[in-house]
N, C-alpha and C positions, 0 to 999 in steps of 0.2 A: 345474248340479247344486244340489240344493236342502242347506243346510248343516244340522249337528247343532247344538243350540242347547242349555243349559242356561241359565236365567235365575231367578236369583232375585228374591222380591217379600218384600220385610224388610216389608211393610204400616207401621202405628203402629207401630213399634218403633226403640228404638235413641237416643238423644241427635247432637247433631250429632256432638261430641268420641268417643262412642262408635262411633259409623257410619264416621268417617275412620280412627280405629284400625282396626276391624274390615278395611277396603278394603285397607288397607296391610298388617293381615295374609293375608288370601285371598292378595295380589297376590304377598307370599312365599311362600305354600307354594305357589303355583302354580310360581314360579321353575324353571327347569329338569324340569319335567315334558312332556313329549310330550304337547300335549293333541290329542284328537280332535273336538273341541267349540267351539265360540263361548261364550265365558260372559258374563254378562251379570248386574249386581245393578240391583235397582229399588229406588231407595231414595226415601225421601219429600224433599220438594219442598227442603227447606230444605239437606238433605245436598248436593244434586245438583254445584252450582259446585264445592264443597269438595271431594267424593270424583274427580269427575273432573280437576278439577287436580291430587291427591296424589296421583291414581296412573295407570295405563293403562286399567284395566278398562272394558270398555264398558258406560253407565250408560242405566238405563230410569228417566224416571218414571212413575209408578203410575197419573197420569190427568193430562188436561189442559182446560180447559176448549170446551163449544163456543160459546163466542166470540171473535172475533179481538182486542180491545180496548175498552176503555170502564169505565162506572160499573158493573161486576161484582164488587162488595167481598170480596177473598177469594178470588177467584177467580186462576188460575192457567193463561195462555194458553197453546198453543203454540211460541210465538214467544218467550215467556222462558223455557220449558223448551230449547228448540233453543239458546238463547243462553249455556247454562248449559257446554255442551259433550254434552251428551245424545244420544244417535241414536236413542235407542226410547222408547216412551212405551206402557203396557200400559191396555189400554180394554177396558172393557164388563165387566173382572171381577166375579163375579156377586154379592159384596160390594156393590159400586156401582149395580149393579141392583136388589137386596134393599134393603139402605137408603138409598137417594138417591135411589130410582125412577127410573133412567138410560133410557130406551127405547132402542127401534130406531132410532126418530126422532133425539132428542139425539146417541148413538152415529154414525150417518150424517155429522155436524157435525162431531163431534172429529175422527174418520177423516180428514175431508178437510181442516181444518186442522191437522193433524199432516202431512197430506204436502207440503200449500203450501209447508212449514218443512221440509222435509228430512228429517224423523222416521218413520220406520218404527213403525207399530202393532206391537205383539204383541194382538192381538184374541182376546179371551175369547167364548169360546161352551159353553153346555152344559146340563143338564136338574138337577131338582130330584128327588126320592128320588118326589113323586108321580108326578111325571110318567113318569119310569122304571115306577111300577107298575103306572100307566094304560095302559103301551105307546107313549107318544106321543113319547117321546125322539128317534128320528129326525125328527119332523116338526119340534120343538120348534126342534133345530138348525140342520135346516137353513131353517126362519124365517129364526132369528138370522141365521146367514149371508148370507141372500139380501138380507134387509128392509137390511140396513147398510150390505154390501158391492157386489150385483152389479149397481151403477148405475158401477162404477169401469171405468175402461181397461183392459183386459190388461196396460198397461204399469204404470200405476197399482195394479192388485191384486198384481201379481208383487213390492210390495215390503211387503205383509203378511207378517205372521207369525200363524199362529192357532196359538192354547192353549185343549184342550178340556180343559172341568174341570167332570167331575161334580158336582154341586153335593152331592151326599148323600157326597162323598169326601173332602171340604175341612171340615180339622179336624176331623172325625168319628172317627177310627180307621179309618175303610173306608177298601178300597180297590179302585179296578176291580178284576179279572182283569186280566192282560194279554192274555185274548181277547176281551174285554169293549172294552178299551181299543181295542185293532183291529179291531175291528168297527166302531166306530166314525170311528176315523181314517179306516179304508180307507172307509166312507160319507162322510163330510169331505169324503176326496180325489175318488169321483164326482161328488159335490155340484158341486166346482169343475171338474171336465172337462164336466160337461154346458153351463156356463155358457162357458167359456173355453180349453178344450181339453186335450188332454191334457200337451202339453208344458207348461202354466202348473200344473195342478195337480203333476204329477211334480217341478217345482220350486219349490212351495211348501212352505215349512217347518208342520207342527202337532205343537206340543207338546203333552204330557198333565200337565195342571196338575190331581190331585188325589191331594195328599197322598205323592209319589214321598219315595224316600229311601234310603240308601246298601244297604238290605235287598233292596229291588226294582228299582232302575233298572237293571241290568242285565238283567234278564228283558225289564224294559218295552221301553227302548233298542235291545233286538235286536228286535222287532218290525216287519216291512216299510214300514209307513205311520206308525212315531212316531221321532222324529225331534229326541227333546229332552224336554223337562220346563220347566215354569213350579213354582219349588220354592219352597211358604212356609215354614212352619219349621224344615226342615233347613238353609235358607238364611242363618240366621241362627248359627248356630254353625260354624267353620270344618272344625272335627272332622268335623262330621256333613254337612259341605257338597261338602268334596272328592271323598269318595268317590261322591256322583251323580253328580258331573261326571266321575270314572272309572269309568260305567258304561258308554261308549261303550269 
């Protein structure tokens, strides 16, 4: 059975002293709640040892590079994110793609050295506000999807996690529909049964990373093919955090 996921992504944000507070408060008011959900915070590179030793919460970083080692100044391998205590690592966020020029190609790299290392992708996939206009958003996705991912195992894919995130939905004020949203997931999820069948797609997790928050995740979260949220700026207040994670 494929799990319900909430994951936050704090981006540039937060000081190290402020990010370990933060962890250690989520980790209380979580305390004694019944949750129905994986939660998961992605915090940047520098927090990662710090938050996952201070507390339980399970920790993403935000990118990793695709190189295994060497003269990459600045750069930040898999293999020291896995070492931090980390299980997930979020790729291909369309941040990363817009300004870094991440490809298909690059992306393909991180992928598979994040799994060498034990690290579960939450992989980002999604369209731009043109693209949406032009009509070409189904196509645009599942590119992304194919171009990255379906050179991998069925054993190897089943430990992705994709997060679709409108790109015209992130930090804008918009927001899907949540039949907009499923429309899409539920395309996601044929995307991967035609590749890999239907048992691997029905247990793959996709989240809807644009702009969720304690107002809508409920609506969204009830939808048949979403399954979680990838959450930026709610993510970063606890007030405004809990309650997406009680939208399951």
């Amino acid at each position: 059975m494929r799990k319900n996921i909430v994951a936050g992504n704090w981006k540039m944000n937060k000081s190290l002293q402020e990010g370990v507070e933060f962890a250690k408060a989520l980790e209380a008011a979580l305390a004694g709640k019944t949750l129905k959900c994986e939660v998961i915070v992605g915090t940047p590179f520098i927090h990662l040892a710090s938050v996952a030793s201070a507390t339980k919460l399970n920790v993403a970083a935000q990118n990793c590079a695709d190189k295994a080692s060497g003269a990459y100044t600045g750069e930040v391998s898999a293999a020291m994110v896995a070492s931090t205590g980390a299980k997930y690592v979020i790729l291909g966020h369309s941040e990363r793609r817009s300004y870094y020029g991440e490809t298909d190609a690059i992306l393909k790299e991180k992928v598979l050295l994040a799994l060498e290392n034990g690290l579960s992708p939450i992989f980002c996939i999604g369209e731009t506000k043109e693209e949406r206009e032009k009509n070409v958003h189904f196509d645009v996705v599942k590119s992304q999807t194919v171009n990255a991912l379906f050179e991998l195992s069925a054993e190897d894919f089943s430990k992705i996690v994709i997060a679709y995130e409108p790109v015209w939905a992130i930090g804008t004020g918009l927001t899907a529909t949540s039949a907009q949203a499923q429309e899409m997931h539920a395309f996601i999820r044929e995307t991967i049964a035609e590749k890999y069948g239907k048992e691997v797609a029905d247990n793959t997790s996709i989240l809807y990373g644009g702009s969720a928050n304690g107002g809508n995740a409920k609506e969204l979260f009830s939808c048949p093919d979403i399954d979680g949220g990838l959450i930026g700026g709610a993510s970063l207040d606890v007030e405004k955090f809990i309650p997406v994670i009680e939208g399951f």
